[in-house]
C-alpha positions as CSV (number, residue, x, y, z in Angstrom):
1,X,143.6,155.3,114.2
2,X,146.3,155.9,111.5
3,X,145.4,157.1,108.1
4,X,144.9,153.4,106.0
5,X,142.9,151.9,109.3
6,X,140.6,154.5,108.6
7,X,140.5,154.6,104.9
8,X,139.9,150.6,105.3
9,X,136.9,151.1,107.5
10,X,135.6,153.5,105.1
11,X,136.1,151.0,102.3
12,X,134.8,148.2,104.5
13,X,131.9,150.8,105.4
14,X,131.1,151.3,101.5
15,X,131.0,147.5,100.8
16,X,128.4,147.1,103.6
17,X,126.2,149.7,101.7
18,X,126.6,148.8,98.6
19,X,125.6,145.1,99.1
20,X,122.1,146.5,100.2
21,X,121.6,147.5,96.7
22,X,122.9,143.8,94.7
23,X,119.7,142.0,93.1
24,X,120.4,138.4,94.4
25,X,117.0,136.5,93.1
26,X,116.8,134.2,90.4
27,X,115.3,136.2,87.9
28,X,115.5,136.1,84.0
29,X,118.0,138.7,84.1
30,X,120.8,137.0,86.9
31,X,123.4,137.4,84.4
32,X,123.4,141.0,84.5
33,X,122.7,141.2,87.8
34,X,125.6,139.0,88.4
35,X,127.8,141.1,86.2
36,X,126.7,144.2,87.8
37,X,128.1,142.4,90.9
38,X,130.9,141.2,89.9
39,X,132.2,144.7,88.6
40,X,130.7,146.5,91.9
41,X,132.2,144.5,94.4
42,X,135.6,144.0,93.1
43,X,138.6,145.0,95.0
44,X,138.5,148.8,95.0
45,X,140.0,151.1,97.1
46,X,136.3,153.3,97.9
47,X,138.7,157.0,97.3
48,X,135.3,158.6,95.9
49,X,132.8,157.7,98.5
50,X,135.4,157.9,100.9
51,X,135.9,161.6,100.1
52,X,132.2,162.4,100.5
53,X,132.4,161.1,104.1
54,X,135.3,162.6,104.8
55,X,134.3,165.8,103.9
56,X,131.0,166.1,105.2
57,X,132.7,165.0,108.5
58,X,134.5,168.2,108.4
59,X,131.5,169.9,109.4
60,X,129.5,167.4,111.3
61,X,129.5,163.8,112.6
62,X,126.1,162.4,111.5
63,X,127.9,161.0,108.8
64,X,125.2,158.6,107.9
65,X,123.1,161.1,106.1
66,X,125.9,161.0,103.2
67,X,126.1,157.0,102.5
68,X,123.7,157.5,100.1
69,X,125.5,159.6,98.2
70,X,128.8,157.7,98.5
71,X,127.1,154.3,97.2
72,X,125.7,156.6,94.7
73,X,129.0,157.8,93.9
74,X,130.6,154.6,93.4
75,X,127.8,152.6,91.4
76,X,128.6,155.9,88.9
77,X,132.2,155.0,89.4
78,X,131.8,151.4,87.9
79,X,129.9,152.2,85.4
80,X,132.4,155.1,84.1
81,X,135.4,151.9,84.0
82,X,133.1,149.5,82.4
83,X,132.4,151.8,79.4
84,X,136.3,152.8,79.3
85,X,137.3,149.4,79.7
86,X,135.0,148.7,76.2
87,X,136.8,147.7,73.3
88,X,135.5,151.0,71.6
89,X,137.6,152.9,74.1
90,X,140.3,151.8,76.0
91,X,139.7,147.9,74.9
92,X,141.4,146.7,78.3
93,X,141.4,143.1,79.2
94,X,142.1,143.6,83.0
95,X,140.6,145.7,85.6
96,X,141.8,145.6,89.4
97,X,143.6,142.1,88.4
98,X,140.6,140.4,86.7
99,X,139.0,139.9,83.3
100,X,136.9,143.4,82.8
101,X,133.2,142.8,81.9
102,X,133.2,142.5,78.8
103,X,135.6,139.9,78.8
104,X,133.9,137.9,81.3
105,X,131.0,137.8,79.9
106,X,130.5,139.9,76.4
107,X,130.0,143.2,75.0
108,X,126.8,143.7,75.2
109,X,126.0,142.5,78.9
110,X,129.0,145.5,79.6
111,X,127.5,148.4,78.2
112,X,123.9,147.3,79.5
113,X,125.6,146.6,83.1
114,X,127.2,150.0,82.9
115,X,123.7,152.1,82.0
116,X,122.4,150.0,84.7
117,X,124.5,150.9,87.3
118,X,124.1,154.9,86.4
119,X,120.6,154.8,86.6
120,X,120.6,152.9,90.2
121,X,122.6,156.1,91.2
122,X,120.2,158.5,90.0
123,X,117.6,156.0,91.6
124,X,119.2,156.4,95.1
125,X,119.5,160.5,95.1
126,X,115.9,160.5,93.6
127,X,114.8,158.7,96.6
128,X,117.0,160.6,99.0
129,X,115.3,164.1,97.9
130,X,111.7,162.6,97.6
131,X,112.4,160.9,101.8
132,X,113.3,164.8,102.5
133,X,111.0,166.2,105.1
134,X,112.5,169.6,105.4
135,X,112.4,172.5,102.6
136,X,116.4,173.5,103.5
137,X,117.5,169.5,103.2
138,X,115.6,169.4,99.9
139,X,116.9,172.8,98.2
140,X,120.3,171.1,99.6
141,X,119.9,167.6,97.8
142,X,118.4,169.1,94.4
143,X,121.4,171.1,94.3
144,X,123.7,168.1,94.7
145,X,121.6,165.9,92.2
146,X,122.5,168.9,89.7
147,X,126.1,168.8,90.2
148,X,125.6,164.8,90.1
149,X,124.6,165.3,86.5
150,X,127.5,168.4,85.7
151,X,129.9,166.0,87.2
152,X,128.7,163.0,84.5
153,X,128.9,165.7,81.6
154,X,132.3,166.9,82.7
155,X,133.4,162.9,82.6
156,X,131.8,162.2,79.8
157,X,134.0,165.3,78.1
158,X,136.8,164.3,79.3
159,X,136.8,160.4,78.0
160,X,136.1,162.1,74.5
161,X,139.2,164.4,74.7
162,X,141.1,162.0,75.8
163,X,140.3,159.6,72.6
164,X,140.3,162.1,70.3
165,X,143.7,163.1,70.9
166,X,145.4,159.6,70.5
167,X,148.3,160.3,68.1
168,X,147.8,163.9,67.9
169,X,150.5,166.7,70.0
170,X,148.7,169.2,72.5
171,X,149.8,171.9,74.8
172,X,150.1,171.3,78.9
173,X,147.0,173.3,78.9
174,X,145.1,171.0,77.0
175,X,145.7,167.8,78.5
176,X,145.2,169.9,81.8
177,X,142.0,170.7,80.6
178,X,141.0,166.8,79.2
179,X,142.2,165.7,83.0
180,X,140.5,168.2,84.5
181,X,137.2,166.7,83.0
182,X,138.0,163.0,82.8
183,X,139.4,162.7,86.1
184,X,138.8,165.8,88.7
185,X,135.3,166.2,87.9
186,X,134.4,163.3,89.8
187,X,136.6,164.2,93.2
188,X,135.5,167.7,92.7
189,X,131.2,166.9,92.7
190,X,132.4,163.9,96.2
191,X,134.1,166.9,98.4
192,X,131.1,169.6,97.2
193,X,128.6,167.4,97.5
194,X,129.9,166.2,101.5
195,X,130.1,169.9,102.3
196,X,126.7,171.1,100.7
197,X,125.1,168.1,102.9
198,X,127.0,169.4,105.7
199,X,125.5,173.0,105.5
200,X,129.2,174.2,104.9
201,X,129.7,177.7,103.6
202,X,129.9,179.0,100.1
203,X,133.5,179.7,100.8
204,X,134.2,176.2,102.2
205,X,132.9,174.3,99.1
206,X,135.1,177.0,97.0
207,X,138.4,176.3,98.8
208,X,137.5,172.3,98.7
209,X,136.8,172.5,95.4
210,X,140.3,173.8,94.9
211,X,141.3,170.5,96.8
212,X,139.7,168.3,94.9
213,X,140.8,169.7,91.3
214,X,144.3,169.2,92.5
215,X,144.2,165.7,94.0
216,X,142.0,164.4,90.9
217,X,145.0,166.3,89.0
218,X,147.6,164.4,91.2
219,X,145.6,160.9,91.0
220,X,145.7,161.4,86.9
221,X,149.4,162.4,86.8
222,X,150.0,159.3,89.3
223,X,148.4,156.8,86.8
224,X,150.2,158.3,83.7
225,X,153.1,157.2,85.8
226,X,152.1,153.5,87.2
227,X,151.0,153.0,83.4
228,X,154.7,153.8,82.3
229,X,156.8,152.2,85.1
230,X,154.4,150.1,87.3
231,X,154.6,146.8,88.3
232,X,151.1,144.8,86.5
233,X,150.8,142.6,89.6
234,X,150.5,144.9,91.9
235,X,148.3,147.2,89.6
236,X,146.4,143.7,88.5
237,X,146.3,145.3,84.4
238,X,149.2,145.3,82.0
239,X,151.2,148.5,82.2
240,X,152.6,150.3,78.9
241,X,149.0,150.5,77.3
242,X,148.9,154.4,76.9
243,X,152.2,154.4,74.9
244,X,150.7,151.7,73.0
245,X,147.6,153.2,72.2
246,X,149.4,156.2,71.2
247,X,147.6,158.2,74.8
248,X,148.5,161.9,75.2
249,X,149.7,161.5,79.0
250,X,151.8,163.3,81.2
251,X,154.2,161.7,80.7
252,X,154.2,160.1,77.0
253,X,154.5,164.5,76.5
254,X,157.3,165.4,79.6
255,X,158.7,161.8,80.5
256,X,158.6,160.3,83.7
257,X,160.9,162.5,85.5
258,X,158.9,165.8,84.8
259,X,155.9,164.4,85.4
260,X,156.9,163.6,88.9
261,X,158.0,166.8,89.2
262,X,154.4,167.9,88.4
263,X,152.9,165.7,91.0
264,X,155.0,166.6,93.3
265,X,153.6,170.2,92.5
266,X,150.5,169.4,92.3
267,X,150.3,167.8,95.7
268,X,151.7,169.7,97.5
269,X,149.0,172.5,96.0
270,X,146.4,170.3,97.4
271,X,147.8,170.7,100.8
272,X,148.0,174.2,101.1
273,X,144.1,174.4,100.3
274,X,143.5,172.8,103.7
275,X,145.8,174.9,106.3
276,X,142.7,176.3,107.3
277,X,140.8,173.4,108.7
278,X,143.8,172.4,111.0
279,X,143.5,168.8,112.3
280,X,140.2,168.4,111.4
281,X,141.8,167.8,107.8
282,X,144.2,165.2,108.8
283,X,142.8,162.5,106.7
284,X,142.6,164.9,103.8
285,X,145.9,165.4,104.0
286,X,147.4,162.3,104.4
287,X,144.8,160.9,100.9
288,X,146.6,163.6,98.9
289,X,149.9,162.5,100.2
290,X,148.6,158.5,99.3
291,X,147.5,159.3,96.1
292,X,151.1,160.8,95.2
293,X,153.0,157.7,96.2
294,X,150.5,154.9,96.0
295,X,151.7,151.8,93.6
296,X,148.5,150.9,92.3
């Protein structure tokens, strides 16, 4: 099985969970519940939940025990674009080539959507550690709920960096730092939190850690780049917005030709973290190499 059969499965995998989880009765609150649909299941690519399964496979092959986690992962995921999407952040129109949720239905339904959505995820992990019959599987899940709730903070950061600087000129370092939060922190908690499931060593999570900084690095540099020189229908949003809303990006500060010099850099940093893990890693290694030249 090639390397986008297998990411499809996993996508086609996730959708499967996360349709367990949809409120489908007629209750006084359908509209949000339809809302919170309509943002969950819209045409995304699964890379965060994905990561989780792909990493804990790395150790073992019972990879049901993480889905969980994964659906957590992406019903934390919507609610993280929702509240960028909000006029009193990014005010996008668009989202994966249809109206975002405010738009479709209003403001307020959006942001009440969005907290939704994060507490559901803190629902599921609550109810994965409280199902937990042994002491090691518990310690195991507390920690990941923990770094759950750092990776939120780190996000959370990040989006306020990243709005505070509009207009304003900061060092490499900086914006390193803003993407670090805003973007990494959320590939960095998937591939720890598949490996702590997995039992995997302290050295393991470390050097996957590493990984992870580097491809949520990569995937930020990427979209610096689609938002300068993509092509809106494929990416199903308008392209130019950073520039317009005077975003510090990679490549509003280097230009486009440096900042692919920086992915290229950056990816191929990624890679060397897994030489260790042989073909095990395959898949690993070929979602750093699809984040670099992915179009949307």
């Amino acid at each position: 099985m090639d390397f986008k059969e297998k990411l499809r499965d996993n996508q086609e995998l996730v959708n499967k969970e996360l349709n367990k989880y949809l409120i489908k009765e007629n209750l006084p609150e359908r509209t949000l519940n339809e809302a919170i649909e309509y943002s969950l299941m819209s045409s995304a690519k699964r890379l965060r939940p994905t990561l989780i399964i792909e990493t804990y496979k790395l150790f073992k092959d019972d990879y049901e025990r993480c889905l969980p986690f994964a659906v957590s992962m992406e019903i934390t995921h919507t609610f993280s674009l929702i509240h960028d999407d909000l006029p009193g952040i990014d005010n996008d129109d668009y989202r994966r080539g249809r109206l975002t949720i405010h738009k479709k239905y209003n403001e307020a339904t959006a942001i009440l959507a969005g907290d939704s959505l994060m507490n559901h995820a803190y629902m599921i992990i609550a109810e994965e550690i409280n199902n937990s019959k042994e002491i090691d599987d518990i310690k195991r899940k507390i920690r990941i709920l923990n770094e759950f709730s750092h990776a939120i903070d780190e996000m959370i950061i990040g989006e306020y960096l990243d709005t505070e600087c509009e207009g304003k000129q900061i060092s490499k370092e900086e914006l390193d730092y803003i993407h670090n939060k805003k973007t990494a922190s959320f590939f960095k908690y998937c591939v720890r939190s598949g490996a702590i499931l997995a039992g995997a060593s302290e050295k393991d999570i470390d050097n996957l850690t590493l990984y992870a900084e580097k491809i949520g690095l990569e995937f930020q540099i990427k979209d610096d780049i689609l938002s300068e020189i993509g092509d809106s229908k494929i990416m199903g949003k308008p392209v130019g917005n950073d520039k317009a809303m005077n975003k510090v990006t990679y490549v509003t500060k280097f230009g486009v030709e440096k900042a692919q010099g920086y992915l290229e850099n950056t990816t191929n940093e990624a890679l060397r973290t897994l030489e260790a893990y042989g073909n095990k890693a395959e898949f690993l290694r070929e979602l750093a190499i699809y984040i670099k030249d992915r179009n949307h």
